[in-house]
Backbone as a chain_set.jsonl record, in Angstrom:
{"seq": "XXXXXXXXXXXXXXXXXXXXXXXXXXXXXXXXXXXXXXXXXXXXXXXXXXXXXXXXXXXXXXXXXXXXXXXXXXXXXXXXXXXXXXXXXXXXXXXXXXXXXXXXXXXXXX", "coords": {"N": [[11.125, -35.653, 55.139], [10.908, -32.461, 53.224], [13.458, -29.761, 54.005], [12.683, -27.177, 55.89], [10.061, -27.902, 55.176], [6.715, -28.853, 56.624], [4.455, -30.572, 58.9], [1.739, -32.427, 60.189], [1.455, -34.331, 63.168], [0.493, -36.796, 65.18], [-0.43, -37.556, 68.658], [-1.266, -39.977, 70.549], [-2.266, -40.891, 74.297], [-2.556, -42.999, 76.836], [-3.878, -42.599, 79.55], [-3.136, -43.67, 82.597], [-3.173, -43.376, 84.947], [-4.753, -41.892, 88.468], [-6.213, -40.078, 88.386], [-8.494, -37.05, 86.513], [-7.181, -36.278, 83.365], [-6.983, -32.937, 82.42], [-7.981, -30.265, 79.9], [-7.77, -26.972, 80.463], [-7.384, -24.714, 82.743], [-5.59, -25.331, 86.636], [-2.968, -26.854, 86.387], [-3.02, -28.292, 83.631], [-3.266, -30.674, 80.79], [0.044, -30.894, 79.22], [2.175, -31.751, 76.448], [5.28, -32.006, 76.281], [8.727, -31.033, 75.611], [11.667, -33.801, 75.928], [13.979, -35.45, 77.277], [16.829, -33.266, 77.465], [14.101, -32.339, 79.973], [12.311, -29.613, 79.08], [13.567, -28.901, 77.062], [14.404, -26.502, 73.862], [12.492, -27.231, 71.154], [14.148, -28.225, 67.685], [12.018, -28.432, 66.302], [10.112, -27.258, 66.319], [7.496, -24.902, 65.831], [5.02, -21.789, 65.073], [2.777, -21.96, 65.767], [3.057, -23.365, 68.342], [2.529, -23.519, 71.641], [4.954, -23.176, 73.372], [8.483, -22.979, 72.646], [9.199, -25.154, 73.533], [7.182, -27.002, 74.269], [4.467, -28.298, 72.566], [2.109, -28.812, 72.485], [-1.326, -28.862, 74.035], [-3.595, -31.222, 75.436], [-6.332, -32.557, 73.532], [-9.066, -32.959, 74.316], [-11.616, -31.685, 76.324], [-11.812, -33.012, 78.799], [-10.035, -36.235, 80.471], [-10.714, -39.183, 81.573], [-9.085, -41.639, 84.414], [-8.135, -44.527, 82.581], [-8.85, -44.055, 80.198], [-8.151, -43.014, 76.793], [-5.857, -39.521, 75.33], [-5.731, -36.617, 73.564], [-3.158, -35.33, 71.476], [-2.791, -32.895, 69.401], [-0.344, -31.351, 66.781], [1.978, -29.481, 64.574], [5.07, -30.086, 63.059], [8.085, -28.546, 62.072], [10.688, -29.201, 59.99], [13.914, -28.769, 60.361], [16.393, -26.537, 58.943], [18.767, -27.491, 57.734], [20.114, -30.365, 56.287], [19.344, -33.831, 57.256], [19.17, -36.852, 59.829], [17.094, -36.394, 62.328], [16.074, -37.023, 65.737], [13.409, -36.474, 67.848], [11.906, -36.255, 71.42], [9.634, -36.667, 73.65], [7.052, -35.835, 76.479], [4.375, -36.185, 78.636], [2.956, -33.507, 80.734], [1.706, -32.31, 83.888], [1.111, -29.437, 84.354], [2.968, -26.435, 85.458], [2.819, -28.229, 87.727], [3.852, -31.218, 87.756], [6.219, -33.656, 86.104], [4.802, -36.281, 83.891], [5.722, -40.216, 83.963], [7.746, -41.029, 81.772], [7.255, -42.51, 79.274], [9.022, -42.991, 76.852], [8.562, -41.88, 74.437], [9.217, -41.066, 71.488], [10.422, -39.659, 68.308], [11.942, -40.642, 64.917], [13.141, -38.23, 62.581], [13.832, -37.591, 59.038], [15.801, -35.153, 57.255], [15.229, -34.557, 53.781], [17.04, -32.912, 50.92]], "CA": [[10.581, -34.32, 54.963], [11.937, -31.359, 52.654], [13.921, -28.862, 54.922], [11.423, -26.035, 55.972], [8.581, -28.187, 54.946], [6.055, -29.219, 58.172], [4.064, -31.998, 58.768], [1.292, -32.682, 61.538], [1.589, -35.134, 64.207], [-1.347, -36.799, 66.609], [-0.04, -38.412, 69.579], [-2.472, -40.484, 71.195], [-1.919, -41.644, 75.129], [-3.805, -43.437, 77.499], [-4.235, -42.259, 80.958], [-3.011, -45.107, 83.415], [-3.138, -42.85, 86.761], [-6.493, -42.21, 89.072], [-6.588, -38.484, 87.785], [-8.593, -37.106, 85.704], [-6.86, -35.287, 83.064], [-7.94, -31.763, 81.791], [-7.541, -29.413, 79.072], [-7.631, -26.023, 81.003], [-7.211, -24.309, 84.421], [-4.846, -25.422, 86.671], [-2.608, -28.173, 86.115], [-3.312, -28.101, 82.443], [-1.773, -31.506, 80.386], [0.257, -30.721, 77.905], [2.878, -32.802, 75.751], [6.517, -30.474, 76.209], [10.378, -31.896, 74.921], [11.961, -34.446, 77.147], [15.281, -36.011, 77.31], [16.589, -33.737, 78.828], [12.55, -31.715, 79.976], [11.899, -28.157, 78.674], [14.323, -28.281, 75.76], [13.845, -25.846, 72.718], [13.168, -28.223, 70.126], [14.351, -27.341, 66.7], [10.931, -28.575, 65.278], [8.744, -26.014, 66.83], [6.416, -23.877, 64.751], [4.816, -20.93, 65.688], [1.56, -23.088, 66.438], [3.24, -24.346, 69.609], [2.327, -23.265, 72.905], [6.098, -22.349, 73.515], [9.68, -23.796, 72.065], [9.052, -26.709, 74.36], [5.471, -27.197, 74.227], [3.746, -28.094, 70.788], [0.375, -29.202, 72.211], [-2.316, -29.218, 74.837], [-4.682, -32.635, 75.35], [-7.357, -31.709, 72.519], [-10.324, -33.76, 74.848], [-11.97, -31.38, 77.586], [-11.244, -34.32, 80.283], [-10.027, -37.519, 80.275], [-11.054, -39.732, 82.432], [-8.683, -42.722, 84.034], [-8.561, -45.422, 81.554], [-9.011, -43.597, 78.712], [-7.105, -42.025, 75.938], [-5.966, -38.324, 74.974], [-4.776, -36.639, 72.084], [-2.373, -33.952, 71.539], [-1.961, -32.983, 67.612], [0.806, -30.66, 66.336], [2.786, -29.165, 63.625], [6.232, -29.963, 63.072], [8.98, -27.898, 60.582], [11.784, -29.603, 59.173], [14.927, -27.987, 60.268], [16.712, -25.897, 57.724], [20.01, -28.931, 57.355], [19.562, -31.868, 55.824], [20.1, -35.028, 58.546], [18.503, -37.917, 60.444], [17.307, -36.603, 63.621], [15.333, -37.509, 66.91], [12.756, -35.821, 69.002], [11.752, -36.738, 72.317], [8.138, -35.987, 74.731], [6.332, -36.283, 77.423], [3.333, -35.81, 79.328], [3.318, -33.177, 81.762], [0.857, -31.514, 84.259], [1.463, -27.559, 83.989], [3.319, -26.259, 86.953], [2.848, -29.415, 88.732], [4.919, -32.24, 87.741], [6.121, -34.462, 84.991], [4.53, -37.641, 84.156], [6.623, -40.945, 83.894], [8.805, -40.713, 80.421], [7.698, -44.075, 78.325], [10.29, -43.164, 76.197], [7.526, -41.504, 73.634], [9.758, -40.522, 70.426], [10.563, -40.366, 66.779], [12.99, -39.802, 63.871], [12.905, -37.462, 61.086], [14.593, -37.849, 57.794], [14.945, -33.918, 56.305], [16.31, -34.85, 53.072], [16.071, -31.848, 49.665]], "C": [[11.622, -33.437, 54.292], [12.632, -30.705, 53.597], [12.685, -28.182, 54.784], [10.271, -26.764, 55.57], [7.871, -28.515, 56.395], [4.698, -30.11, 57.632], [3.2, -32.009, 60.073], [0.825, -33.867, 62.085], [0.48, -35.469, 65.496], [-0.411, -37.915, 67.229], [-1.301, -38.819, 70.803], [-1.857, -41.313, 72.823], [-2.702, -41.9, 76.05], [-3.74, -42.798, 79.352], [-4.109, -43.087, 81.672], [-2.893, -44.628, 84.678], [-4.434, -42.905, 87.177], [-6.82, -40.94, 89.075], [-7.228, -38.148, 86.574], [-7.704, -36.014, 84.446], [-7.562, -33.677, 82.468], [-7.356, -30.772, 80.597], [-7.124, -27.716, 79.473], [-7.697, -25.998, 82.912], [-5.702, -24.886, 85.096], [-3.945, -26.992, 86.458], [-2.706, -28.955, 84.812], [-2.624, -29.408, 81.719], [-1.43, -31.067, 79.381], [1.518, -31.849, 77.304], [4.066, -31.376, 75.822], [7.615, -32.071, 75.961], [10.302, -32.388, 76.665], [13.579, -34.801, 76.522], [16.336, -34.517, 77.034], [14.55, -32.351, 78.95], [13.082, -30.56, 79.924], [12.32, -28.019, 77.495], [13.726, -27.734, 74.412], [13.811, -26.708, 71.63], [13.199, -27.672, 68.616], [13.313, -27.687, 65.43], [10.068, -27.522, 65.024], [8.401, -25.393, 65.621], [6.133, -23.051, 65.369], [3.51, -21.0, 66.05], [1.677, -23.477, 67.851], [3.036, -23.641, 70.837], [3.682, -22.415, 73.425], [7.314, -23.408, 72.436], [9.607, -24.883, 72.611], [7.722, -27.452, 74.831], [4.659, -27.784, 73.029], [2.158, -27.871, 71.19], [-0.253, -29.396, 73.806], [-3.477, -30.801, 74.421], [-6.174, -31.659, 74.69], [-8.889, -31.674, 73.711], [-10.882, -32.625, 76.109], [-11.48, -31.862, 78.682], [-11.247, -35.646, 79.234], [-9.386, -38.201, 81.434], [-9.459, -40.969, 82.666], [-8.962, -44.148, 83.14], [-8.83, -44.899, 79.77], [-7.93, -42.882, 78.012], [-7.334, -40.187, 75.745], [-5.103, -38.338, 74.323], [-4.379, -35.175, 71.65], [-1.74, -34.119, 70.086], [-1.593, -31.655, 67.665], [1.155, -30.729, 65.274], [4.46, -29.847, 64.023], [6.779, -29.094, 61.81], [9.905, -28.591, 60.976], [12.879, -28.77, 59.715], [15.907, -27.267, 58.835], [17.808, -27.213, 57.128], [18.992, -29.993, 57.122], [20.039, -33.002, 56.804], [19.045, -36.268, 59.207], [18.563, -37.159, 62.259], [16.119, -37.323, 64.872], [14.718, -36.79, 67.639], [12.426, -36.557, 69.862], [10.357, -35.661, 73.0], [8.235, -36.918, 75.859], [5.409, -35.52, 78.19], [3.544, -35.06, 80.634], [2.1, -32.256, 82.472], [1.532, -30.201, 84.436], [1.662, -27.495, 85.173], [3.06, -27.18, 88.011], [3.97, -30.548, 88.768], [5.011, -33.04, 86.176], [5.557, -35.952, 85.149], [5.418, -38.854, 83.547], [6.875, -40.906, 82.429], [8.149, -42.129, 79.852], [8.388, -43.904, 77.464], [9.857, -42.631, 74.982], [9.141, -40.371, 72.47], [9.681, -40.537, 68.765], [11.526, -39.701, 65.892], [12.232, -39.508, 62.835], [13.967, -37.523, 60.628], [14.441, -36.601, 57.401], [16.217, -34.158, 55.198], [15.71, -33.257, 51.829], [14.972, -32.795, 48.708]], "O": [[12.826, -33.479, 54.543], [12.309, -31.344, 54.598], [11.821, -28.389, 53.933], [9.262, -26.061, 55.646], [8.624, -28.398, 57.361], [4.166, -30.262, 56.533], [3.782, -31.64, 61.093], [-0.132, -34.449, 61.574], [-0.081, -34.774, 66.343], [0.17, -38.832, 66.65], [-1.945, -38.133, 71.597], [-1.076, -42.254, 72.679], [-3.635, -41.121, 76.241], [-2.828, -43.41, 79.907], [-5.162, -43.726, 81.672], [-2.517, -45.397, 85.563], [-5.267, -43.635, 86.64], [-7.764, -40.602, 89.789], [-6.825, -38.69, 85.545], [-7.653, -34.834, 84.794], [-8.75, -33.606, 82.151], [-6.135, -30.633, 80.534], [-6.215, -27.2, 78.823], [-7.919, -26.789, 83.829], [-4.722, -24.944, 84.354], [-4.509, -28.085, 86.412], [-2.504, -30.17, 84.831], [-1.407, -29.452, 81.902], [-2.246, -30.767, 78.508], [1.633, -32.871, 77.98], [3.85, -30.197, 75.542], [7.477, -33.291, 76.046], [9.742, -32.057, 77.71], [14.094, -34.395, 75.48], [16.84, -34.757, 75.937], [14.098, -31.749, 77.976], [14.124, -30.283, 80.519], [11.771, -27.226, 76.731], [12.774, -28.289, 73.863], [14.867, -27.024, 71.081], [12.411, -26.787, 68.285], [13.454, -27.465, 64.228], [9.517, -27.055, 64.027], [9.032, -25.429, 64.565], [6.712, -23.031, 66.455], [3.054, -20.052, 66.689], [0.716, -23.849, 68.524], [3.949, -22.815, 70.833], [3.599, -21.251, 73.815], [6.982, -24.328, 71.689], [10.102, -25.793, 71.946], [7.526, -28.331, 75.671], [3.983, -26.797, 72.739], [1.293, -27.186, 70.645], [0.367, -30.043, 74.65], [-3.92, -31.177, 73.336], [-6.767, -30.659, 75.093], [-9.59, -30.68, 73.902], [-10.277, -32.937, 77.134], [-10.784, -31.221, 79.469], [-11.789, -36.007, 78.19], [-8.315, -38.072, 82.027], [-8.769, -41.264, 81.691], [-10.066, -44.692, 83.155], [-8.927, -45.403, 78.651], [-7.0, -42.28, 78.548], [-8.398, -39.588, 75.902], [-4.155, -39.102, 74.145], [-5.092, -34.179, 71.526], [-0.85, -34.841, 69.637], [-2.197, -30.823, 68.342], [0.909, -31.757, 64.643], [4.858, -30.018, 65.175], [6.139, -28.94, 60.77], [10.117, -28.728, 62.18], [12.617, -27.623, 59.352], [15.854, -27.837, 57.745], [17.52, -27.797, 56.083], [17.858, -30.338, 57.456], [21.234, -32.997, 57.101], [17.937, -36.284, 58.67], [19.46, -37.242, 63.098], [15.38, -38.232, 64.495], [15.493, -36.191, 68.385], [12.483, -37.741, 69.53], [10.165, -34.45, 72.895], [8.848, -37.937, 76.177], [5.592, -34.322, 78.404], [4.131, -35.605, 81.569], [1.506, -31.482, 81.722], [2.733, -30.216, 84.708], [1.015, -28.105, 86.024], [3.108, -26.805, 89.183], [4.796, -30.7, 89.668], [4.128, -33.029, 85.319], [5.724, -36.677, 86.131], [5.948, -38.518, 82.488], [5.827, -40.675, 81.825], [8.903, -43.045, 80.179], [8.587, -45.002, 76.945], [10.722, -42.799, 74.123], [9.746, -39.344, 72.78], [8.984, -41.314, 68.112], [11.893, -38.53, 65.996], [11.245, -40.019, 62.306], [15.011, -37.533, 61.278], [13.286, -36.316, 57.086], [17.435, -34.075, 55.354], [14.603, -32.719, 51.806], [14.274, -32.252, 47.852]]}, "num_chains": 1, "name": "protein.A"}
């Protein structure tokens, strides 16, 4: 990616607990930074829920067994570099859900 350019991102994950998930009210899922959890990440847009947030689960509910899907913007940091973001699934004011390790690198070259 150019610097300052942005790019959007669909992260698709499956639901392997006996909850269902939801899009609103309480307990809300959303996709926020991980490694370490809350961090401001220096992708954010002004699309994102907060600096550590990008995305809510698009789906009303989703059921166990099934998938959900949380799409986002990213921007490019202003430097040019190889870096790494990090997620994870988390119920809103409740708890985080287990880390699979859900990441990826960006290349921001001119």
């Amino acid at each position: 990616m150019a610097p300052g350019s942005t790019q959007t991102l669909t992260i698709v994950a499956k639901n392997t607990g006996d909850v269902t998930w939801t899009n609103s009210g309480d307990g809300i899922i959303r996709l926020g930074t991980s490694n370490p959890h809350d961090r401001i990440s220096p992708f954010a847009t002004g699309s994102w829920i907060a600096p550590s947030r990008p995305a809510n689960l698009t789906e009303a509910t989703v059921p166990p067994g099934s998938n959900g899907t949380f799409t986002f913007s990213i921007k490019a940091p202003a430097a040019t570099g190889i870096y790494r973001e990090y997620f994870s699934l988390l119920s809103e004011g409740r708890t985080w859900m287990n880390d699979p390790g859900l990441n990826f690198y960006l290349v921001s070259t001119p």
